[in-house]
Backbone of each chain as ProteinMPNN parsed JSONL, in Angstrom:
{"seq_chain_A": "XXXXXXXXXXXXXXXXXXXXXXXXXXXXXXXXXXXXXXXXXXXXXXXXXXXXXXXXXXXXXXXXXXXXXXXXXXXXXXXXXXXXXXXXXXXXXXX", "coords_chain_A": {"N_chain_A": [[0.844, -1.196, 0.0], [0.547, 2.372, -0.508], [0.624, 5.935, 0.509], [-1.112, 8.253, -0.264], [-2.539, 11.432, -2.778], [-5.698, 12.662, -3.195], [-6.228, 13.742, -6.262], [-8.08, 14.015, -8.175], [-10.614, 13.033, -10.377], [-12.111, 10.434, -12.561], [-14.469, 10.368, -15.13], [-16.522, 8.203, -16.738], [-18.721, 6.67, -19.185], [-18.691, 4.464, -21.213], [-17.305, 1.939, -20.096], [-15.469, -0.894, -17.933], [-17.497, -3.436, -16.589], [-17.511, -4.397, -13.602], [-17.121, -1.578, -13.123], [-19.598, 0.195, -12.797], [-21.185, 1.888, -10.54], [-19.067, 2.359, -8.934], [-17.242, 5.434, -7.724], [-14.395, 6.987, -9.297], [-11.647, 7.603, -8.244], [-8.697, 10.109, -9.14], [-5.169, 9.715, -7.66], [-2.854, 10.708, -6.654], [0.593, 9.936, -6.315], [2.61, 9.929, -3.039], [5.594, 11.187, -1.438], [7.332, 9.904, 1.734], [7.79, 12.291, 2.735], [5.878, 13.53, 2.418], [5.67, 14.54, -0.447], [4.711, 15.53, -3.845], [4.662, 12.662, -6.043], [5.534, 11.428, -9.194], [4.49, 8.923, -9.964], [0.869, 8.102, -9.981], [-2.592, 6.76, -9.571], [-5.377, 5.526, -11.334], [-8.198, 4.504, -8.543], [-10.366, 2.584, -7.429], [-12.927, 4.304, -5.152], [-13.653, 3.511, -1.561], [-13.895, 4.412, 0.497], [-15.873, 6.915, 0.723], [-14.277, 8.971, 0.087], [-12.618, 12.259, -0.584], [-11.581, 15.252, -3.172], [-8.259, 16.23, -2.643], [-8.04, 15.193, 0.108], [-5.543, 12.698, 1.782], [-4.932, 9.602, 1.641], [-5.24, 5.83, 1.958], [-3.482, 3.746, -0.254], [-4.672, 0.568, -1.976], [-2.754, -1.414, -3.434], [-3.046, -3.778, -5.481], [-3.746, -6.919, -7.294], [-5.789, -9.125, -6.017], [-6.342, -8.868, -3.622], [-7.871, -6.104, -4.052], [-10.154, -7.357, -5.413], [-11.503, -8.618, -3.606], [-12.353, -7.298, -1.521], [-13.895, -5.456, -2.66], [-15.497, -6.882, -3.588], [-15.812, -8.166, -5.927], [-15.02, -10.784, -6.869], [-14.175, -13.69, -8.916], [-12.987, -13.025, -11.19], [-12.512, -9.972, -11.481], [-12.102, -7.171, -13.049], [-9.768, -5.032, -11.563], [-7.701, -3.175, -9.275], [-6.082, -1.619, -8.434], [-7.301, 0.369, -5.391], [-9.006, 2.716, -3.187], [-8.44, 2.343, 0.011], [-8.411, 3.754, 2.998], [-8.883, 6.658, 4.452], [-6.428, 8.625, 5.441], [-5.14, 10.051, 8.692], [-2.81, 10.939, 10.073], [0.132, 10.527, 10.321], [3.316, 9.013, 11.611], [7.333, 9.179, 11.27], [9.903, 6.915, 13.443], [12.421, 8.236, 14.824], [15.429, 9.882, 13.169], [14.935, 7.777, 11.137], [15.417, 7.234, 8.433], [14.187, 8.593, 4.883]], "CA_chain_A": [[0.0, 0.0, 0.0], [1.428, 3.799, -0.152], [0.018, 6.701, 0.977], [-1.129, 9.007, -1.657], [-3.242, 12.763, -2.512], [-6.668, 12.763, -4.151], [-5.75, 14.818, -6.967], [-9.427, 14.659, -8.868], [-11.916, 12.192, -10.329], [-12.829, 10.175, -13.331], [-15.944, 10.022, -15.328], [-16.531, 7.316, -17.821], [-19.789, 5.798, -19.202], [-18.055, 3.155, -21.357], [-16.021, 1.178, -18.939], [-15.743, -2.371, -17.686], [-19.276, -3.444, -15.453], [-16.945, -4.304, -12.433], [-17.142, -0.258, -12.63], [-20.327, 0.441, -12.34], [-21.545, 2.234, -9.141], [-17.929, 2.814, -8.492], [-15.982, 6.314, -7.846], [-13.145, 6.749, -9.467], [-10.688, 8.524, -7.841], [-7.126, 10.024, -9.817], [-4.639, 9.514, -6.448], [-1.273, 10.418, -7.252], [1.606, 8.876, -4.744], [3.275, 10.911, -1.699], [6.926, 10.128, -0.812], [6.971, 10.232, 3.123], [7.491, 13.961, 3.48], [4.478, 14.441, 1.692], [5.591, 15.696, -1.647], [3.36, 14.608, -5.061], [5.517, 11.901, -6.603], [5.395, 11.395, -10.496], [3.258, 8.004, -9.919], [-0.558, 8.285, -9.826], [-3.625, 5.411, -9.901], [-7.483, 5.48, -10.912], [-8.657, 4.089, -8.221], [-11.659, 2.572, -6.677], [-12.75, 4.932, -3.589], [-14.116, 2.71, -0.84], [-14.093, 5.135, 1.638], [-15.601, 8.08, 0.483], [-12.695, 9.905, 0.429], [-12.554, 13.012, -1.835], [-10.585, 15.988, -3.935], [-7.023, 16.857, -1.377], [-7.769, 13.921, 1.111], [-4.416, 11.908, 2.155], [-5.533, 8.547, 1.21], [-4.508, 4.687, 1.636], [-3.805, 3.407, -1.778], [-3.796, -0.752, -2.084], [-2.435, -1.995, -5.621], [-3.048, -5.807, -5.801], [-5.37, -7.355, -7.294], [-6.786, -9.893, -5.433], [-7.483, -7.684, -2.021], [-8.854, -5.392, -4.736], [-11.384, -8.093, -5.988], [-11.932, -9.648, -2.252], [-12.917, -5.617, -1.111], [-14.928, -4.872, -3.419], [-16.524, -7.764, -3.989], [-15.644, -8.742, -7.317], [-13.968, -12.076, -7.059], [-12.789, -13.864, -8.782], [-12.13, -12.024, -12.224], [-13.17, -8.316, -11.626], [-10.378, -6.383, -13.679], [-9.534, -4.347, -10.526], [-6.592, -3.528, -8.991], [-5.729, 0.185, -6.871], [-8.571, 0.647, -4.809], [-8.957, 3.719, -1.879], [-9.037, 1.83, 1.492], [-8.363, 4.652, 4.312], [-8.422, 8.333, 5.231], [-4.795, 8.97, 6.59], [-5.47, 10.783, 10.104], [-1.979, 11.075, 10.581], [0.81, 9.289, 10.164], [4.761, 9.419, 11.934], [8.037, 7.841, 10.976], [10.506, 7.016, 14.146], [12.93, 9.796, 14.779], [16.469, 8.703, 12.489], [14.766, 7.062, 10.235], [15.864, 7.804, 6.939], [13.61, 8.256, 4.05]], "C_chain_A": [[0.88, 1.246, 0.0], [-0.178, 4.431, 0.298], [0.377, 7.85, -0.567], [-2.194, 10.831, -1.514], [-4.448, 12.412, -3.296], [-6.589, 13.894, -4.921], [-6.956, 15.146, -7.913], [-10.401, 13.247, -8.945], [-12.179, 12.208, -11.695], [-13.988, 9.881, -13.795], [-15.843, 9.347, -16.496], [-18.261, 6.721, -17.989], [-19.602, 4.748, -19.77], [-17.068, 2.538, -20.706], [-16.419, -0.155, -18.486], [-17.558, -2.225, -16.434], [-19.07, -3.629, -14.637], [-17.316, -2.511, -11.916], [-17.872, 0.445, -12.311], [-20.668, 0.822, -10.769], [-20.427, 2.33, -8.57], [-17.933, 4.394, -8.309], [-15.004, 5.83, -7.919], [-12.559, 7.793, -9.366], [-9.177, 8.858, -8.785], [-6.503, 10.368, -7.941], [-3.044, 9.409, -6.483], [-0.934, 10.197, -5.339], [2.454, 9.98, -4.352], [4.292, 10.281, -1.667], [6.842, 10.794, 0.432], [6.932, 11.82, 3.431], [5.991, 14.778, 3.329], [4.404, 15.337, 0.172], [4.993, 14.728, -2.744], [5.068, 13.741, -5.58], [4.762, 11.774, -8.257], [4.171, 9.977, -10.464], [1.914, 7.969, -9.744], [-1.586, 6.658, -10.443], [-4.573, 6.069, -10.438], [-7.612, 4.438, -10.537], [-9.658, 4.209, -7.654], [-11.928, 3.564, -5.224], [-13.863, 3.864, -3.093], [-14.801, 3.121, 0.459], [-14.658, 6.119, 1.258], [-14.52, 9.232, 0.56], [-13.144, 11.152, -1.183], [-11.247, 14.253, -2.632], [-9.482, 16.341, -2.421], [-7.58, 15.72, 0.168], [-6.398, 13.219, 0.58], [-5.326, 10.813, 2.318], [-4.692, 7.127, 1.436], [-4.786, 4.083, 0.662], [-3.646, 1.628, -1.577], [-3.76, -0.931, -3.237], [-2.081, -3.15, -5.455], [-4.111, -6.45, -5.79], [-6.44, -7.895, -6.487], [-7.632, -9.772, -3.983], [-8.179, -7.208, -2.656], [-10.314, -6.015, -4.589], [-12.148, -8.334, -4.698], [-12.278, -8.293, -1.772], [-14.13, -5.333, -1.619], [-16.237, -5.521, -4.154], [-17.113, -8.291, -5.32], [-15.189, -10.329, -7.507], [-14.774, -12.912, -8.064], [-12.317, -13.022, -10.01], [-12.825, -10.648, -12.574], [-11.924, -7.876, -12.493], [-10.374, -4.65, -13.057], [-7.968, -4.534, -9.967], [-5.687, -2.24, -7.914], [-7.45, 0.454, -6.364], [-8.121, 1.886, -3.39], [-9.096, 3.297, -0.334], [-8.63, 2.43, 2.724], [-7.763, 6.444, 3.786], [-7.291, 8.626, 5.581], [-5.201, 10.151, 7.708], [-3.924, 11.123, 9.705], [-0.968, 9.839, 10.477], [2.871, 9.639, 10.415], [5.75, 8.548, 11.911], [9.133, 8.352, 12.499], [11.752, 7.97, 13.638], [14.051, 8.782, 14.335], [15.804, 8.613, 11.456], [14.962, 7.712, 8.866], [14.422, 7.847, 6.04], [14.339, 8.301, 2.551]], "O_chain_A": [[1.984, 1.134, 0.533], [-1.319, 3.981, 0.403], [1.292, 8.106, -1.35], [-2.486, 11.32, -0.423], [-4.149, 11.715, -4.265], [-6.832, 14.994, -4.425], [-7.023, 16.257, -8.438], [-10.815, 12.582, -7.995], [-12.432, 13.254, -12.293], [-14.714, 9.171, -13.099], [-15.096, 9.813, -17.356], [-18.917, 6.397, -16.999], [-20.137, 3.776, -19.235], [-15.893, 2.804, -20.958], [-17.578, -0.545, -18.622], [-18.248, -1.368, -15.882], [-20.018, -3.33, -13.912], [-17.658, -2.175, -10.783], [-17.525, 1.406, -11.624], [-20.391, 0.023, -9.874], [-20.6, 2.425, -7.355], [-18.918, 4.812, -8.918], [-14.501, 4.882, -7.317], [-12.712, 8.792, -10.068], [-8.535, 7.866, -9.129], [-7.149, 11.034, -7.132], [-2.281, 8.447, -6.385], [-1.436, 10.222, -4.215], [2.934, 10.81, -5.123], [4.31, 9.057, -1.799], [6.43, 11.951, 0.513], [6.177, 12.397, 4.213], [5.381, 15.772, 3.721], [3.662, 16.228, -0.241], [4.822, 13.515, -2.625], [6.213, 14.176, -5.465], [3.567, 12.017, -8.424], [3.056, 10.142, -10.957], [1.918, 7.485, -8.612], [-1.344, 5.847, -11.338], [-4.724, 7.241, -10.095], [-7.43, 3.426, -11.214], [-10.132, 5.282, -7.28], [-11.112, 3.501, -4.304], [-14.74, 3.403, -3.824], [-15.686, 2.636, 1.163], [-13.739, 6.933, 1.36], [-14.302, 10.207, 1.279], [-13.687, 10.943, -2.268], [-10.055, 13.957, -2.553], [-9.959, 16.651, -1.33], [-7.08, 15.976, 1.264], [-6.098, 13.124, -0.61], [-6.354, 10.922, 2.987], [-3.499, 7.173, 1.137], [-5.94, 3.754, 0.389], [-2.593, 1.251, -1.062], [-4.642, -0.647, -4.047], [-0.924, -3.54, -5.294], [-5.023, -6.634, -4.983], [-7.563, -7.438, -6.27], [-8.682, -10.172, -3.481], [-9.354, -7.455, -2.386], [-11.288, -5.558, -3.99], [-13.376, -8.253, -4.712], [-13.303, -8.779, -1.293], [-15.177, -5.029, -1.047], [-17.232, -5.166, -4.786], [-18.23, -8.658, -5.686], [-15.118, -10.786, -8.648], [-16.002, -12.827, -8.041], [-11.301, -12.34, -9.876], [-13.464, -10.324, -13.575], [-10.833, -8.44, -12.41], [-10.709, -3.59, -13.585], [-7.232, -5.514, -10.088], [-4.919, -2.265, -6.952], [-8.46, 0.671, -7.034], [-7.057, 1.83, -2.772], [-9.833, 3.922, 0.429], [-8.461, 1.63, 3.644], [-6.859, 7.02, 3.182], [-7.494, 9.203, 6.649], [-5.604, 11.217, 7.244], [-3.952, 11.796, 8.675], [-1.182, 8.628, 10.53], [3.563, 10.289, 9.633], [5.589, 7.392, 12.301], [9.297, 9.534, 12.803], [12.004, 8.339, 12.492], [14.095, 7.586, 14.623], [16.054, 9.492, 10.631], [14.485, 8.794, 8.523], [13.51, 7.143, 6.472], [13.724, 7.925, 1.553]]}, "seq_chain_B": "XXXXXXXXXXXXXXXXXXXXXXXXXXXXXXXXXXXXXXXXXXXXXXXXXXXXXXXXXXXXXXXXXXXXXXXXXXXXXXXXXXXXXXXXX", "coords_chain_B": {"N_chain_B": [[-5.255, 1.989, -12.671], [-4.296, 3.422, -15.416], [-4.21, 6.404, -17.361], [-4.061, 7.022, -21.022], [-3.81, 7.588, -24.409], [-5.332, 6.898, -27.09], [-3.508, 5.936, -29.934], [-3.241, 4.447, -31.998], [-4.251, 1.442, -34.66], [-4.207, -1.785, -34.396], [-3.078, -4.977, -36.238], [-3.693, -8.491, -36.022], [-3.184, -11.357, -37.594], [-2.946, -13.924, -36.844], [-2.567, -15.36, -34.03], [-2.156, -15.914, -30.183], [-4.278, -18.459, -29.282], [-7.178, -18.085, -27.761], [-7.329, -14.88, -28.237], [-8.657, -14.13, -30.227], [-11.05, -12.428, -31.874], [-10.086, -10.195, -30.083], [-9.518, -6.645, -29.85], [-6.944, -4.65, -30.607], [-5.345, -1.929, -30.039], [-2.865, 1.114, -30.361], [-1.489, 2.608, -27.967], [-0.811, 5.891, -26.253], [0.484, 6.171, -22.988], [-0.125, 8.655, -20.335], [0.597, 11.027, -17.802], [-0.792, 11.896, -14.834], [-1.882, 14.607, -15.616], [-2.496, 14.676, -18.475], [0.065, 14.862, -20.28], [1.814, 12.914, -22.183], [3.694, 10.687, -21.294], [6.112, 8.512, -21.117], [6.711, 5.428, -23.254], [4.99, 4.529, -26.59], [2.359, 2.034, -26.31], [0.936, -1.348, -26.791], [-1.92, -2.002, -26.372], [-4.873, -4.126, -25.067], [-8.214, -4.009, -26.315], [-10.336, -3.631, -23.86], [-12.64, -2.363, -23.865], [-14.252, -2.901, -26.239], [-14.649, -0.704, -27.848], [-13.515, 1.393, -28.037], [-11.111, 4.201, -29.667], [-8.901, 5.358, -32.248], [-7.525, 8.219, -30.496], [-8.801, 9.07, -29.113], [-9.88, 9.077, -25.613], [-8.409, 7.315, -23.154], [-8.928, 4.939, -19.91], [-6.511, 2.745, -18.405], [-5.653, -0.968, -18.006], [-3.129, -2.992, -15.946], [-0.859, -5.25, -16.398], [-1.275, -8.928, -14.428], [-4.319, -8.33, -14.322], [-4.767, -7.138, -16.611], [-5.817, -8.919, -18.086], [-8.246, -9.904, -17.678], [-9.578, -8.14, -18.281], [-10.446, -8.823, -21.047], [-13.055, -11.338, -22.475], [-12.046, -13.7, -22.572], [-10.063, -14.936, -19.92], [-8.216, -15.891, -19.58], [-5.228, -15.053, -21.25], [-2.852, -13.853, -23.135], [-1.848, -11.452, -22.243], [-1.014, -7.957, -21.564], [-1.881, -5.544, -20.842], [-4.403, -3.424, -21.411], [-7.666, -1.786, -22.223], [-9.704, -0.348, -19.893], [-11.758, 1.299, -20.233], [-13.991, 4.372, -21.143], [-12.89, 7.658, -21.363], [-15.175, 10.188, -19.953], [-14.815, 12.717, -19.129], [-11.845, 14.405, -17.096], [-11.285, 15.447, -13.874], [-9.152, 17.101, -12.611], [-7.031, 18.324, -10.204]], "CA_chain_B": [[-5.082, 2.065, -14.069], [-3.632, 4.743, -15.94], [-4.736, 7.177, -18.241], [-3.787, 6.544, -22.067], [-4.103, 8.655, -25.334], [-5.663, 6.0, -28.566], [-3.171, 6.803, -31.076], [-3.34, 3.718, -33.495], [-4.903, 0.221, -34.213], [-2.435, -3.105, -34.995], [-3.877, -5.944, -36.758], [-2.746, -9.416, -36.345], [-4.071, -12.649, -37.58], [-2.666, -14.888, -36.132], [-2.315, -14.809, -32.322], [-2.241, -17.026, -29.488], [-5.361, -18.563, -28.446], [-7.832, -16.635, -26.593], [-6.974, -13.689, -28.185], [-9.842, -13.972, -31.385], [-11.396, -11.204, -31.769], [-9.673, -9.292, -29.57], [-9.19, -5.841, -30.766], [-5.494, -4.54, -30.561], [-4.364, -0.815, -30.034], [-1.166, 1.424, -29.111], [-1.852, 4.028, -26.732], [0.303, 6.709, -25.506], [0.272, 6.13, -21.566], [-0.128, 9.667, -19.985], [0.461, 11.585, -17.051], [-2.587, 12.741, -14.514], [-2.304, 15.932, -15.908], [-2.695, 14.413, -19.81], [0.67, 14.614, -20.708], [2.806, 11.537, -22.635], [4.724, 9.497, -20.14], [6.76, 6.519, -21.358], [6.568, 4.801, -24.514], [3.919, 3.885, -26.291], [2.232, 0.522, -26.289], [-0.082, -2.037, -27.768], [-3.051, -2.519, -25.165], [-6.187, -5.183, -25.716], [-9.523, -3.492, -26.111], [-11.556, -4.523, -22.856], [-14.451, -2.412, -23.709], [-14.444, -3.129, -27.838], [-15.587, 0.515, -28.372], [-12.053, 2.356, -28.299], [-10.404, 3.723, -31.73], [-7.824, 6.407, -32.406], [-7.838, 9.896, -30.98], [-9.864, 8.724, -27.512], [-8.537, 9.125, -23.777], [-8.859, 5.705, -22.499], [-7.84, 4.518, -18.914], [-5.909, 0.991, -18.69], [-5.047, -1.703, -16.301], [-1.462, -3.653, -16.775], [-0.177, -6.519, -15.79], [-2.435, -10.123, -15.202], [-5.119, -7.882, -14.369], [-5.329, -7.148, -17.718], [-6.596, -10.303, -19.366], [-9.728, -10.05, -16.426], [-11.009, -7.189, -18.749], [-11.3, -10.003, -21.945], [-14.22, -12.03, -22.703], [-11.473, -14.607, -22.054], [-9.296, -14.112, -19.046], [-6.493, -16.571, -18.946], [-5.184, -14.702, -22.629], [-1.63, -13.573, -23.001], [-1.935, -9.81, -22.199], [-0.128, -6.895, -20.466], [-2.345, -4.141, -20.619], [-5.811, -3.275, -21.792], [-8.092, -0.417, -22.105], [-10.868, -0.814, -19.153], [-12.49, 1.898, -19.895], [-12.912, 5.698, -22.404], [-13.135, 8.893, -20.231], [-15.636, 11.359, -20.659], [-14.117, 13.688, -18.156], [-11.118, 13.944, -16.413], [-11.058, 16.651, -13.131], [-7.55, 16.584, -11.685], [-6.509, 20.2, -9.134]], "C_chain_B": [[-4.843, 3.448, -14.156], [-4.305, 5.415, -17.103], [-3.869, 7.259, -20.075], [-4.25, 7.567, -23.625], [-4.139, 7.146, -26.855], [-4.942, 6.378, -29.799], [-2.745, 5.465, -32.841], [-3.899, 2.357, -33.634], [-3.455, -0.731, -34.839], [-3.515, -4.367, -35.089], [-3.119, -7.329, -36.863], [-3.674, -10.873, -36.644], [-3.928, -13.724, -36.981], [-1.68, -14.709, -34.691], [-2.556, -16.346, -31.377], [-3.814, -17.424, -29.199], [-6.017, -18.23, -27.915], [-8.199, -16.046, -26.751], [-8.203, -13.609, -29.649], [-10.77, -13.27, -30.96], [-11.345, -10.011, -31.29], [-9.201, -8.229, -30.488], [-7.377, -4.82, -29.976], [-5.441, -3.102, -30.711], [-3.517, -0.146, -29.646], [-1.772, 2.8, -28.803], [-0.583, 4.712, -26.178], [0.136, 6.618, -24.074], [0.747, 7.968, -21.351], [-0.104, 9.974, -18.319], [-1.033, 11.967, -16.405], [-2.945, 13.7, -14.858], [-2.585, 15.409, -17.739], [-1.501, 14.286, -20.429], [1.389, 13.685, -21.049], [3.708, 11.435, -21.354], [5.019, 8.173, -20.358], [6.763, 6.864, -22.82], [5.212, 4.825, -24.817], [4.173, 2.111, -26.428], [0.811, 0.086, -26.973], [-0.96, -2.613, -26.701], [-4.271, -3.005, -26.022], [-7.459, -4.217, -25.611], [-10.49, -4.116, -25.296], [-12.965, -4.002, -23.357], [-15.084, -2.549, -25.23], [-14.959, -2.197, -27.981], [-14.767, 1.845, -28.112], [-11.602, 3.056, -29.568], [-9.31, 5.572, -31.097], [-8.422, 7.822, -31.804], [-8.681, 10.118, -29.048], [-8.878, 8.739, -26.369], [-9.33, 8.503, -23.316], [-8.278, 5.85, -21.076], [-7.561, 2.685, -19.202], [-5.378, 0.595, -17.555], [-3.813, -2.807, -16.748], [-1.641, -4.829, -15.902], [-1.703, -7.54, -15.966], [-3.541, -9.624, -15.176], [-6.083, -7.142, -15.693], [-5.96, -8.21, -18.56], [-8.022, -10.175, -18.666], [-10.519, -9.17, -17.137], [-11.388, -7.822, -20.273], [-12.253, -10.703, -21.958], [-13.532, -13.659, -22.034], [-10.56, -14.719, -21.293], [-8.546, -14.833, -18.622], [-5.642, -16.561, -20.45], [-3.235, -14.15, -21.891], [-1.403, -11.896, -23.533], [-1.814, -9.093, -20.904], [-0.895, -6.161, -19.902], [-3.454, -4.123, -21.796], [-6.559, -2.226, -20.776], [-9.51, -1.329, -21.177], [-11.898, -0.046, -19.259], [-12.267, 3.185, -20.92], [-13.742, 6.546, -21.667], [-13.765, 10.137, -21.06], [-15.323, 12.69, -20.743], [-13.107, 13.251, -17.234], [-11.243, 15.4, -14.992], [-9.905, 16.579, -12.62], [-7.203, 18.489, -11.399], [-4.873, 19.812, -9.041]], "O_chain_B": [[-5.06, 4.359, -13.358], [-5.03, 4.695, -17.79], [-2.754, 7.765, -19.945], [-5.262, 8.26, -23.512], [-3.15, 6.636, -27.381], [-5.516, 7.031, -30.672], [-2.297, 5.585, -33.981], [-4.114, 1.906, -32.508], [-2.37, -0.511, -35.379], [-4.44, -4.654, -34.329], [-2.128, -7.449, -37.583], [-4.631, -11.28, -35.986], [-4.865, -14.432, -36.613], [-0.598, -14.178, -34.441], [-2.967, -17.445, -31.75], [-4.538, -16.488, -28.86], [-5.416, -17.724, -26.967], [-9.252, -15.763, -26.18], [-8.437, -12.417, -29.85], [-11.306, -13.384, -29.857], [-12.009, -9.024, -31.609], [-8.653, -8.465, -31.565], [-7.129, -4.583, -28.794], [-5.513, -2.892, -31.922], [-3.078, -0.465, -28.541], [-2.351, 3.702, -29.408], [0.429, 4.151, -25.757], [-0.83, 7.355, -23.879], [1.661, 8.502, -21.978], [-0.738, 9.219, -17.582], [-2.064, 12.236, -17.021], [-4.11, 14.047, -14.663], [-3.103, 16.405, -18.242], [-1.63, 13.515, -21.38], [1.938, 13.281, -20.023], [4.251, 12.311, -20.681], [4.495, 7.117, -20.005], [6.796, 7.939, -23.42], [4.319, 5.019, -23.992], [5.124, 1.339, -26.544], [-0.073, 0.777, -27.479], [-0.669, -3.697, -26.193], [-4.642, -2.611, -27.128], [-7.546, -3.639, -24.527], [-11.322, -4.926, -25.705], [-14.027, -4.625, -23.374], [-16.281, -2.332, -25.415], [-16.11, -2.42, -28.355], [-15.198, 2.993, -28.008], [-11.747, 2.401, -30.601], [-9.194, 6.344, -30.146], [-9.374, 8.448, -32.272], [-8.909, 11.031, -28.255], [-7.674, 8.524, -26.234], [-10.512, 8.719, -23.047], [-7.356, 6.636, -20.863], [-8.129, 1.813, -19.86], [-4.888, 1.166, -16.581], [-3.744, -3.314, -17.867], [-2.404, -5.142, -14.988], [-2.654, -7.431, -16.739], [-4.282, -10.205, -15.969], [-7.257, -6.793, -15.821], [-6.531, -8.084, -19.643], [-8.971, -10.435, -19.406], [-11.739, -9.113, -16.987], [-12.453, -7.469, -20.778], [-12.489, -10.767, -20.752], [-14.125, -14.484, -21.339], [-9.583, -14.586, -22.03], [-8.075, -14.727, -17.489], [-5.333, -17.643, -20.949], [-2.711, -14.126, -20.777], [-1.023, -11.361, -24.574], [-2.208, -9.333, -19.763], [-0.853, -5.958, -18.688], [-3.351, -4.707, -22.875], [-6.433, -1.892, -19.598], [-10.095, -2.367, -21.488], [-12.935, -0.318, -18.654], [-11.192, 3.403, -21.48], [-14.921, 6.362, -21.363], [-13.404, 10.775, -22.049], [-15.391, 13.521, -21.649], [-13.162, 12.179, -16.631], [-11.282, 16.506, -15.531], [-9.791, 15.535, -11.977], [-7.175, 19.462, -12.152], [-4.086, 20.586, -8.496]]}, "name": "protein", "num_of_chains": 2, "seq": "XXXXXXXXXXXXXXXXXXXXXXXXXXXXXXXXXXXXXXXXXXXXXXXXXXXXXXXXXXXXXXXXXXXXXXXXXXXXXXXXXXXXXXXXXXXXXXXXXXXXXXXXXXXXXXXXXXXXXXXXXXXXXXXXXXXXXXXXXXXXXXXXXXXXXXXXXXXXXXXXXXXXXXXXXXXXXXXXXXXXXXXX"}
């Protein structure tokens, strides 16, 4: 999982039927300090989560599918599964 | 999945197994803001209603065959989807 930004929101009407009744979140990736990293998902939001929420991103499928309640062949795969409250790395620690 | 720019089709007749009727195009993979990022590539048409010129999103790896009709196919990446709107701040 990383920790990522909700940076906006796709709209599609042709798209797979796994997608239906989805949000789809765009969720680019944070490196620990918090700065936007070049990497970004569309993913599923799970949480309501919305635009500038700090977000938990998972990218693998098969939690995806088993979340969301696709199993076994949804074609899923970053989904939104937490809010970030807060989050601290031990003092030292490198990033 | 990532966001993708439809910029040509590729026609092959003969393919592995599976893969019949699958429709075949190369997409520019893009940035969240729209801009080219990478190469391009040759992604499977999950939703058969893609073509040149369209801003698709796509899903890679085995997760891509899951958006085929047949989903144990020998494919990277495929379009899941063609965006009407994108909002990105």
């Amino acid at each position: 999982m990383y920790i990522g930004r909700v940076d906006g929101t796709v709209v599609a009407t042709i798209k797979n039927d796994v997608f239906h009744g989805c949000k789809l979140l765009v969720v680019g990736k944070l490196d620990l300090d918090g700065k936007p990293m070049a990497k970004y998902d569309i993913a599923v939001d799970m949480v309501q989560a919305g635009v500038g929420d700090r977000v938990l991103v998972l990218d693998e499928g098969n939690s995806a599918r088993q979340i969301v309640g696709r199993e076994p062949d949804g074609v899923i795969r970053a989904v939104v599964v937490g809010i970030v409250d807060d989050f601290t790395l031990a003092e030292g620690a490198s990033v | 999945m990532q966001l993708g720019r439809v910029i040509g089709t590729l026609v092959a007749t003969q393919k592995y197994e599976g893969l019949e009727g699958v429709k075949f195009l190369v997409v520019q993979p893009l940035d969240k803001r729209g801009e080219s990022d990478g190469e391009p590539l040759v992604a499977a048409d999950g939703t058969a209603q893609a073509g040149p010129g369209e801003l698709v999103f796509m899903i890679y790896s085995r997760e891509a065959a899951l958006a085929l009709p047949e989903d144990f196919v020998p494919v990277d990446a495929a379009i899941t989807g063609i965006v009407d709107e994108v909002d990105v701040r």
